[in-house]
C-alpha positions in Angstrom: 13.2 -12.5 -8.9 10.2 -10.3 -8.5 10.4 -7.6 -5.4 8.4 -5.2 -4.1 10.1 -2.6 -2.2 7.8 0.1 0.3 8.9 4.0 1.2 7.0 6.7 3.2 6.2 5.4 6.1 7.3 7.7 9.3 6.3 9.3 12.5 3.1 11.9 11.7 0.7 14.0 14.5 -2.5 13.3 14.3 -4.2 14.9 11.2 -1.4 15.2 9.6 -0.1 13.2 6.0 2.0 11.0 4.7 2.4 9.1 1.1 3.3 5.4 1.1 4.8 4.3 -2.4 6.0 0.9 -3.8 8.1 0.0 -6.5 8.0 -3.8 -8.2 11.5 -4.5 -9.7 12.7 -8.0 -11.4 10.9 -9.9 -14.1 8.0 -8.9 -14.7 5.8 -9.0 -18.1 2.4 -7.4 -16.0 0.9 -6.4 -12.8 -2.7 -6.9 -12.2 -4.2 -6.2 -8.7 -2.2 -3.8 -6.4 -2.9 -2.6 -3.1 -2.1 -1.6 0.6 -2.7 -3.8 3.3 -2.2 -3.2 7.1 -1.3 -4.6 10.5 -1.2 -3.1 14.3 0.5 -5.0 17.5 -1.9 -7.7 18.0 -4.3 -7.6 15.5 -4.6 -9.2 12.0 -3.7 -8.1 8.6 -6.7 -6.0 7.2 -7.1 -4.3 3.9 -6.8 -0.7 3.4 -7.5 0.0 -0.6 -7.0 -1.8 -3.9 -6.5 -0.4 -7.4 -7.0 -2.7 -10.5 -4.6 -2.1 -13.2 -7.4 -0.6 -15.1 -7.9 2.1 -12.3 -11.0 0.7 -10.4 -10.1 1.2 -6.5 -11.5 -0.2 -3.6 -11.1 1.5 -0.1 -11.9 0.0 3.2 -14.8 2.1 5.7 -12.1 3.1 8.1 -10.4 4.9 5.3 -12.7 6.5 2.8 -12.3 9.9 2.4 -9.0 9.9 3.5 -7.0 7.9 1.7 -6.3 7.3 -2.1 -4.5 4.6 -3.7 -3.3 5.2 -7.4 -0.7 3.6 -9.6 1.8 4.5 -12.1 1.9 1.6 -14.4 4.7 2.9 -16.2 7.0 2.5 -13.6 5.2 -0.5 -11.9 4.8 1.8 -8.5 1.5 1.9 -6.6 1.0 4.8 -4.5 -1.1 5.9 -0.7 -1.9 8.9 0.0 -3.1 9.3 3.7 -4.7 12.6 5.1 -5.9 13.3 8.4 -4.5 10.7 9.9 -5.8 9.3 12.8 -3.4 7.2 15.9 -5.6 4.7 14.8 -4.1 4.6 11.7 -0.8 3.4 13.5 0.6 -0.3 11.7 3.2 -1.6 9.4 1.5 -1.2 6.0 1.9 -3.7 3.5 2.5 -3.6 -0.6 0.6 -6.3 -2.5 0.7 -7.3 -6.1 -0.7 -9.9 -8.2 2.8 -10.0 -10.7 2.6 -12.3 -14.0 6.2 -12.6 -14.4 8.2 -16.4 -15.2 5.0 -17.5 -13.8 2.1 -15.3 -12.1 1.9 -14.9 -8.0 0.6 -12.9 -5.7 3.8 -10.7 -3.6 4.3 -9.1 -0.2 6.6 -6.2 0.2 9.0 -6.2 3.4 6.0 -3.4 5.1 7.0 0.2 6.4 6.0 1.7 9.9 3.2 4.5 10.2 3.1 6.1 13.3 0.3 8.7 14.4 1.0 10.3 17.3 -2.2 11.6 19.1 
């Protein structure tokens, strides 16, 4: 059983930071893919960055320049660091990972609460 399990999320004033991390635990022989995906009251689930397991990242407009994703494939745990943050910001953000494991799927962690308070 493959989980992914988020931390960091909390109640920030604007410009202010936070770091988002999650941890895969269970079977797992490799993680490709890994990023942060987000969701505010009413609106869909939109990407934030990406990191290959290689290091590449991608980042979405709303974001560049003020976050960074990066991964610690040692201790399959991908990482967000978010400065000057923005009440825009506000949404559960979401841990993905494409996991090769018994077999090879993509998971969702359970999402943690970021809160920017203007």
């Amino acid at each position: 059983q493959v989980q992914l399990v988020e931390s960091g999320g909390g109640l920030v004033q604007a410009g202010g930071s936070l770091r988002l991390s999650c941890a895969a635990s269970g079977s797992i022989f490799s993680i490709n893919a890994m990023g942060w995906y987000r969701q505010a009251p009413g609106e869909q689930r939109e990407l934030v960055a990406t990191i290959t397991r290689g290091g590449s990242t991608n980042y979405a407009d709303s974001v560049k320049g003020r976050f960074t994703i990066s991964r610690d494939n040692a201790k399959s745990t991908v990482y967000l660091q978010m400065n000057s943050l923005k009440p825009e910001d506000t949404a559960v953000y979401y841990c993905n990972a494409d996991i090769r494991g018994v077999g090879s799927r993509n998971y969702w962690g359970q999402g943690t609460q970021v809160t920017v308070s203007s």
